[in-house]
Structure formats: structure tokens, C-alpha cells
N, C-alpha and C positions, 0 to 999 in steps of 0.2 A: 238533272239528266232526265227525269220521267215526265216531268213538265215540259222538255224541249220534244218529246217525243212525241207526246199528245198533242201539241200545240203545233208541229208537222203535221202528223195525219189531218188535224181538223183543217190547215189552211189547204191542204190537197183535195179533204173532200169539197172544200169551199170552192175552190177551181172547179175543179169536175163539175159543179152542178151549174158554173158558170156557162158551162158551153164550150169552154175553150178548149181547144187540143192538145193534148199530154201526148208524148210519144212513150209508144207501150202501155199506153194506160187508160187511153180508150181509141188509141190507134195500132195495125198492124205492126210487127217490129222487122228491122233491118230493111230490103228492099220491099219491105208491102208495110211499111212506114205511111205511105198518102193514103192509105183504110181506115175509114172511122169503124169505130165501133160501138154500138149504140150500148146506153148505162145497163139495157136488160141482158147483155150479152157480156158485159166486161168481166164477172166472175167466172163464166167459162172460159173466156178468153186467157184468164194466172193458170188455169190449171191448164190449157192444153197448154200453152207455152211450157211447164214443168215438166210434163210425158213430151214434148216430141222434140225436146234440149237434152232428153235424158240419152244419151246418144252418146256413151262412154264405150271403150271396150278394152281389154288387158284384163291383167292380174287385177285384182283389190288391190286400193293402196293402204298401207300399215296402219293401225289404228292410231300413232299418236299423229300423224299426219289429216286422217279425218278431224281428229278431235282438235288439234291444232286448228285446221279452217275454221271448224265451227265457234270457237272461241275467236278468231278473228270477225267471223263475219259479222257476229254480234257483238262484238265492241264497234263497229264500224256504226252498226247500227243506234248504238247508244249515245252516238252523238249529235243524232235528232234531226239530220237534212236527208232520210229514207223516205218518210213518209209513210211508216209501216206502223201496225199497232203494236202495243206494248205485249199483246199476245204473243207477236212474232219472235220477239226475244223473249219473253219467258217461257214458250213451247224449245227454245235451243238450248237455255240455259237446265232448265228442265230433263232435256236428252243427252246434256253432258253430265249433268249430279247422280242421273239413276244408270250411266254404263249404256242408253242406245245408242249403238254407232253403224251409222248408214253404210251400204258396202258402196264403194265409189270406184268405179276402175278407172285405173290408171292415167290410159288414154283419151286423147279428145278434148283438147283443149287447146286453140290458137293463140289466146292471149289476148284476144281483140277486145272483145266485148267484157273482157275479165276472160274468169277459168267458164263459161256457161254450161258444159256438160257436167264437169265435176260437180257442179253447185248445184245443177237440176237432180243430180242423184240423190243429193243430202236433202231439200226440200222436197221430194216425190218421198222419201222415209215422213215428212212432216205432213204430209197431209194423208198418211196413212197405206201410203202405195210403194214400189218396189221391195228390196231388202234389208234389212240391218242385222247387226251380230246383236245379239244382247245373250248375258249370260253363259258365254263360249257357245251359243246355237246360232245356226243363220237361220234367221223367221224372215218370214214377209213383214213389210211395213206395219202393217195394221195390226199385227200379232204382236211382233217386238213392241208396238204403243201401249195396248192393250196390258199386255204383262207387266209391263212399267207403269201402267195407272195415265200416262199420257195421253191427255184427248187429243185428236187428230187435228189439226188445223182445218179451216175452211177460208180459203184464200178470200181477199178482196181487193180491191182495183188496184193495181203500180205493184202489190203484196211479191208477184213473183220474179216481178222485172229488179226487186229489190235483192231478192234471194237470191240469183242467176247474175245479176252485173257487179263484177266486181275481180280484183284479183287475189282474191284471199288462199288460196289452193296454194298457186306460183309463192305468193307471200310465206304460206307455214312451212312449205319443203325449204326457202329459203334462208326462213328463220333454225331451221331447225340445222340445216347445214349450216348457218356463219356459227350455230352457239358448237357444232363439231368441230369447226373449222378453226376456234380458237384454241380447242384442247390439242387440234391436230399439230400446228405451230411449234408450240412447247414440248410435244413428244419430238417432233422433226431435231428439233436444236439438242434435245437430250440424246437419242440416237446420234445425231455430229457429233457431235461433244465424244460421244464413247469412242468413232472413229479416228477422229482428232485421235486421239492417245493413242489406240492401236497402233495405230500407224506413223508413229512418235514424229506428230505432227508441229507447227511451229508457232510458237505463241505471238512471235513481233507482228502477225496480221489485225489482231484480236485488239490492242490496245486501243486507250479511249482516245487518244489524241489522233490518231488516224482514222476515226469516226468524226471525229469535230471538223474536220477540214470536209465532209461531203454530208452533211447533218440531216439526211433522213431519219424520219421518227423510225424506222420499223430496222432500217442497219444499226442504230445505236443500241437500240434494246438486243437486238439478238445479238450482238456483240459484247454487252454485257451480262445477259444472259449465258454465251458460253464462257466468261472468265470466271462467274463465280461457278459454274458447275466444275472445272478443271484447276480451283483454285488448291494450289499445295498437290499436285500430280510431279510425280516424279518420272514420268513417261514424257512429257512434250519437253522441246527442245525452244533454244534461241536460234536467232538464224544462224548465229558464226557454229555455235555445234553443229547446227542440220547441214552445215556447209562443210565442216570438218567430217562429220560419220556418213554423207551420200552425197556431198561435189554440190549440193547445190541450197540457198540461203533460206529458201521459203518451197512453200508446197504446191500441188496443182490445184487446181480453181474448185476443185470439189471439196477442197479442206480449206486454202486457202480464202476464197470468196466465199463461203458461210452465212457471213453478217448480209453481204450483198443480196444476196439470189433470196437468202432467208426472211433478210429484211422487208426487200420487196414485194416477197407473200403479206407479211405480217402487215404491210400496209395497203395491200389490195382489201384485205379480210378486214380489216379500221374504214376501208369504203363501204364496204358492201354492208357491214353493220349497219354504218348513217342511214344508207338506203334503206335498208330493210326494215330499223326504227321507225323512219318517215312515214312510211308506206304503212306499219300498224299499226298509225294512230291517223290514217288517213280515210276518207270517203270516198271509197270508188264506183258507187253504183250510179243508176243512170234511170231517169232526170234526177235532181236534186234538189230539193224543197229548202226556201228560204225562208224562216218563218218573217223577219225582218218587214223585210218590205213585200211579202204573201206572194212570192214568183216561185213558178216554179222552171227549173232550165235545164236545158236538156244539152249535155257536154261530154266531153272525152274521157273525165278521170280514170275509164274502167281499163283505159289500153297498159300492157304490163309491160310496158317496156321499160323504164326504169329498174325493173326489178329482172328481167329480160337481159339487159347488159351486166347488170351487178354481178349475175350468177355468171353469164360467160366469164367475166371477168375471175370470180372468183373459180373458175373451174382450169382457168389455165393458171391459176398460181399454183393449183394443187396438184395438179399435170406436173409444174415444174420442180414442185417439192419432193415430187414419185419419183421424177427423172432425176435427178438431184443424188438422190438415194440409192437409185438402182446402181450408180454410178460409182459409187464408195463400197456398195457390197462386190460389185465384181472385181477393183481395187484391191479390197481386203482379200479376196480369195486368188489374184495373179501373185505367182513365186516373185513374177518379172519389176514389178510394182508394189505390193506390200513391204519391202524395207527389211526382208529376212523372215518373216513368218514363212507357213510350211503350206504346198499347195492345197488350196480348197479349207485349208483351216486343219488338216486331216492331221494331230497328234504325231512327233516325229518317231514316236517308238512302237506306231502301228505299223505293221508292214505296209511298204509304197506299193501302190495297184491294188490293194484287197479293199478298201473304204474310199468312198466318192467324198465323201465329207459333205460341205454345203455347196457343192457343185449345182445342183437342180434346183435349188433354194434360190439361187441367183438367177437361173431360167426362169422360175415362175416371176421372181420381180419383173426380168423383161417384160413378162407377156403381159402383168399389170401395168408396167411403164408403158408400153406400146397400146397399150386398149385406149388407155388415158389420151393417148394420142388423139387415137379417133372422136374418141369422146370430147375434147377439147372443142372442135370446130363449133364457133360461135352460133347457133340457133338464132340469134337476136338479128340476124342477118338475113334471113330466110323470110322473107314473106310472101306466103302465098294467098291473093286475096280469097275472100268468102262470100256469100248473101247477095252474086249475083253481082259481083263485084262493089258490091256498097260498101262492106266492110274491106276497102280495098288495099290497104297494109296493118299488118299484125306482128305483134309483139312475137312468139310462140317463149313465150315467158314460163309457161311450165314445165318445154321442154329444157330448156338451159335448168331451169331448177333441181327437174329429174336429173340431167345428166352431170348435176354439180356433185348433186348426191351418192351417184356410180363413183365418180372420179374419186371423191373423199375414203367411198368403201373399200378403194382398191390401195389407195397411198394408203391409209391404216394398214393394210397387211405390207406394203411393201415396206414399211415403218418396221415391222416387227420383225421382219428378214432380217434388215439392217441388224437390231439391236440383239437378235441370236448370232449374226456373225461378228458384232462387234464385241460383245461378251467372251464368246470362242477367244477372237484374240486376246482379248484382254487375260483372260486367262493362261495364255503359251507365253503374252509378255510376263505376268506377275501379277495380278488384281490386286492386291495390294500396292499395287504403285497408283492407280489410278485417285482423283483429284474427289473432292468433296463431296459433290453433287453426283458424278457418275459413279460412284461407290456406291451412294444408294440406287441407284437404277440396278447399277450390276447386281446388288442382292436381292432386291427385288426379280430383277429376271431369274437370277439364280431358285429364289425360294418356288417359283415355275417351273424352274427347266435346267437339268443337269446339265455339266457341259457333257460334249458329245465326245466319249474316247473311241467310239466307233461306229458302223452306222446303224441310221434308225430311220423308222418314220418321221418325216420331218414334219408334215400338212401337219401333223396332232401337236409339235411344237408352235408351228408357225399360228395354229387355232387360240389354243394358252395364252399366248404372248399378244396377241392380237383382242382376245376376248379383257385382259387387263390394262391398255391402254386404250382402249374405246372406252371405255367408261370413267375414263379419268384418272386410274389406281395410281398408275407411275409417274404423271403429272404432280398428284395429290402428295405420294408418297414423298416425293424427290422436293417437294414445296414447304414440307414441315423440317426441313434441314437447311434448304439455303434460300433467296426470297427469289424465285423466280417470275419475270415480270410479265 
């Protein structure tokens, strides 16, 4: 690796003294692309590029999201077609081992060119300018180095075009949502699973042999995935009983189609993985150095559109997972529809009218399920061009990233509605009848959250219960009992 690295930079500086023209690296970038720029001028040339890309604005983004880029940008780096010196990465490696972490906002990024604003924030920290957090304080750049012992960089020719092109920003909110996105799945089908029985749901959907006949990888698993969670329940029904105790053989499509809609997700998120794999172990900056045959070329890999559709993609399966859910909570809570439970979940020996029960509970799902909505509409679709029209369709790759990541935050909590009102019932049916796998959910949620005999603040449950499936607990918990896939 450190010999491909070295042996890049030298066939770069070899070019350069040749004469020949590099784009960004000893010529203007984007539309002022036909500007030479002479070799005495090309070190001012990294650094303005760094300050006048620095052109971010919003909130900060969360620290494991900078520190995610940064570990992206330098493995990109370490595969030796940058052109950058071995400084470059051991000045980032460096600012990820000692805790500097550049404040990078939010916004400002097309997708085109890579994330370019995001990136010139992290690089304007590496040569000693804007800000970063270090040791819970916000310092200026040069201060946070300083304190850490880290010499400032001094940029040299292609250094910043290397730092700034690329899509590593779009890449780590992506990464870091598909690795949510698969704990979210297996929470989603554990919450079903507990509906399923409440609502002494019908098992003849469930079996394998009616997966075989439509053999998607993601309805098999989740279909197996909820037999063994309801395995030995004394609450789900055959269809000739569900046809004997409510007229009719099988369930509606919120219980019934499970494996479907569920599956579905589980195989958008098996895409969006690949992608997102590819793409970290990929080279997206611009030109790109061969050491092979000593060319250097100047190409597209930086546009984020790959990663751009991944995330729309996976941001309406998680749309459809929220809606999915919101759809069984308000189920569980209709007299007319849950199969003889009690309105809103509310205890039948509390006085009717005096407790709302999980009445509101199921309001805030809406307005998650309907945010999700808006959230949905595919960003990968939106190009607005830039640079004067030269950069004249764009990815916006980090916005679909950012708003995969809104969507996943909101179906988590609409996930944990669910699994307090599926609990609820389960408790007015018998919890003790409930099946293998959701037995251990239910005590789990239980060892969080009593049931409700009457009313209470619910946000502080819904907080609880939400705070324990984001981090994996009821996944993990409900894993060491049955093999959930």
C-alpha cells in the first residue's frame, strides 16, 4: 500500500514537470477548467480551493458521521490512484487516533463533484484553519491541532482536489444507515410477530411452502423469521378457526402480507449494502493517477449517484415499514377491528371516558408515518446544475442520505409505538400465551415499561422503548433464544 502511494505521487510530480495539463492541478477547476496555472502559483491554488469550497451551512453533522468520512476518505486514499503524499493520510489518521473532529455542517453538498463542501470543512481543519471539537471544546483549527500535537498540513499540487472530490460524506451517512437499517428489519418483524398474536392473527399465511412458490430472498426470511418468533403461541389461529371465531379464513394485509412488504424492505436493504460496500472500497476522486502506464485522467468517478438512488431506495422501504406499522397500531387500538380487545387498549375495569389509553400514541405514529411521506420523494431525481452549467447534472447524493437517515429515526420510534401497544394487548389477551420469540420481546419491553392500567405520559415510554431497540437490545436479546435471520 505505502509503495503504491509513493510511486502515485512521484509519477504525478513526473507529469507536472512535464508540462502537461492536469485538471485542478495546475489548471482552474469546473468552468475555469481552460486556466493554466503556473507551478509557482499551484500551492495557493489547494489552499484557495479548500476556503472558497468551504461553503457548508446547517447544524454540525454528528461526530460518528464526520469521523465515518474521514476513515472513508483515507482508505480511498490508501489505494494509491490520489496522487497525494503519504502525509495526507497520516495527518487523518492522526486526527481520527487523537479525537480531532472538524465541525462540518450539514448542508451543501450536490453530489457532483463528490460531497465538495463537506470535504473542504474536514481539509480547511487539516491545514490548520476553520473548526473542530477536540476534547468536548469547539477550537479553531489550528488550536484543536496544536493541542493534539498535530502539524498543520501544507498542501501541494492535486493535495486539495484530492481531499474535496469524492463521495465519502453521502457514503458514511449511508453506511451508517444500511448498518441501522438492518437492526431496524428484525425489530420491524418482532413488533409483527407481537401483532400477529394480539390480534389472534392467522398462521396458514406464514408457512414455507407458500414462500417457495414466489422465492424472494427477503419474503422467505421474514417469513421464517416470524414462525420461529410465534413458534408454540397459543394465541394465533388456523384459517378454518379464524373462519369459525370472526366469518372470515385469513387476515388483512397488514398481518396477512408481513413476509411480503417486509420482505421487500429486507431486500432493498441486501441492495443498498452491495452499493454501499462497492462504493467503500472504491476511488472517487478526480483526476486519478495510474502509476501502470504514468497517465494521469481526469473522469467522473466522483458523481454520487449510485449511492444517490441506493439511499432513495432505501428510504422508501423504510417509509413503507413506518406505514406498515402505523397501520397495525391503529388496528390494535379500533373496538371495530381488533377482534374484541377494548378501545385504545384502555383496561376493561377502568371506567369508559376517564383514560384515552394509546389513543395519541397512534397520532404521533401518523405524523411519523406522514413525515416519512414527504421524506420519501426521491432526491436522485432532482438535478440542479452548478459551475456555470459545467457541472450540469448532479447526483444530490447526500441529500437522499440525510433523508434516509430522518426516515430510519422516525420508523424507530414508530416501531416502539407499535411494540407498547402490542404488548398492551398482549397483556388483556394472556402474555403468557404468546410464542417463543415474542415472549422474550414482551419481557424485555415489560422489564422498561409497565403495562398501562391507566393514563400516563406516554413520549417517556415511547423514549424507553425506542432508546432499547436502536441500539440493538431487543434484536440481541430476542437472538439468544431463537436464531433470528
Amino acid at each position: 500500500m505505502k509503495e503504491r502511494i509513493l510511486n502515485s505521487r512521484k509519477v504525478l510530480e513526473e507529469i507536472l514537470d512535464s508540462g502537461l495539463a492536469i485538471y485542478g492541478v495546475n489548471t482552474g477547476f469546473g468552468a475555469l477548467a481552460k486556466v493554466r496555472i503556473s507551478k509557482g502559483e499551484q500551492e495557493k491554488l489547494q489552499l484557495n480551493m479548500i476556503r472558497s469550497h468551504s461553503a457548508g451551512v446547517g447544524k454540525p453533522l454528528p461526530r460518528e458521521i464526520v469521523r465515518a468520512t474521514m476513515l472513508l476518505r483515507e482508505n480511498t486514499f490508501a489505494r494509491g490512484n490520489s496522487g497525494v503524499r503519504l502525509e495526507v493520510l497520516e495527518t487523518l489518521v492522526e486526527m481520527l487516533n487523537k479525537g480531532v473532529h472538524p465541525i462540518v455542517p450539514e448542508k451543501g453538498s450536490v453530489g457532483a463533484s463528490g460531497d465538495l463542501a463537506p470535504l473542504a470543512h474536514i481539509a480547511l481543519v487539516m491545514v490548520g484553519e476553520g473548526k473542530a471539537e477536540y476534547e468536548g471544546e469547539i477550537l479553531s483549527g489550528k488550536d484543536a491541532l496544536k493541542k493534539a500535537g498535530i502539524k498543520p498540513l501544507r498542501l501541494r499540487a492535486k493535495e486539495a482536489m484530492a481531499l474535496i472530490n469524492g463521495t465519502q460524506l453521502m457514503t458514511a451517512i449511508a453506511a451508517l444507515s444500511v448498518h441501522d437499517a438492518e437492526k431496524l428489519i428484525k425489530t420491524a418483524e418482532i413488533a409483527a410477530a407481537l401483532s400477529l398474536e394480539a390480534l389472534n392473527g392467522v398462521f396458514d399465511a406464514f408457512e414455507e411452502r407458500v414462500h417457495r412458490l414466489r422465492p424472494h430472498t427477503g419474503q422467505i426470511l421474514t417469513a421464517r423469521n416470524i414462525r420461529r418468533l410465534i413458534k408454540g403461541s397459543k394465541l394465533i389461529l388456523s384459517g378454518q378457526e379464524a373462519s369459525s371465531k370472526f366469518g372470515y379464513p385469513h387476515d388483512p394485509y397488514t398481518l396477512r402480507c408481513i413476509p411480503q412488504v417486509l420482505g421487500a424492505a429486507r431486500d432493498t436493504i441486501a441492495h443498498a449494502r452491495q452499493i454501499i460496500e462497492t462504493e467503500i472500497n472504491s476511488v472517487t476522486d478526480n483526476p486519478l493517477v495510474f502509476s501502470e502506464d504514468r497517465t494521469c485522467v481526469s473522469a467522473g468517478n466522483f458523481h454520487g449517484q449510485p449511492v444517490a438512488v441506493a439511499m432513495d431506495m432505501l428510504g422508501i422501504a423504510m417509509t413503507i415499514i413506518g406505514g406498515f406499522s402505523e397501520r397495525r397500531i391503529a388496528r390494535l387500538l379500533d373496538e371495530k377491528l381488533n377482534r374484541g380487545l377494548p378501545p385504545f387498549l384502555v383496561p376493561k375495569e377502568v371506567k369508559e371516558g376517564l383514560n384515552s389509553g394509546f389513543m395519541l400514541a397512534q397520532y404521533t405514529a401518523a405524523a411519523l408515518a406522514s413525515e416519512n411521506k414527504v421524506l420519501a420523494h426521491p432526491a436522485s431525481i432532482d438535478s440542479i446544475p452548478t459551475s456555470a452549467n459545467f457541472e450540469d447534472y448532479v447526483s444530490m447524493g447526500a441529500t437522499a442520505a440525510r433523508k434516509a437517515m430522518d426516515i430510519i429515526e422516525n420508523t424507530w420510534r414508530i416501531l416502539a409505538i407499535e411494540l407498547l401497544c402490542a404488548c398492551q394487548a398482549a397483556d388483556l389477551q394472556g402474555a403468557e400465551k404468546l410464542g417463543l420469540g415474542t415472549r422474550v420481546a414482551y419481557s424485555m419491553i415489560r422489564s422498561e415499561v409497565p403495562m398501562l392500567r391507566e393514563d400516563r405520559v406516554l413520549s417517556d415510554d415511547i423514549e424507553k422503548i425506542y432508546g432499547i431497540i436502536r441500539i440493538g437490545r431487543l434484536v440481541k436479546e430476542v437472538g439468544k433464544h431463537i436464531n433470528l435471520i
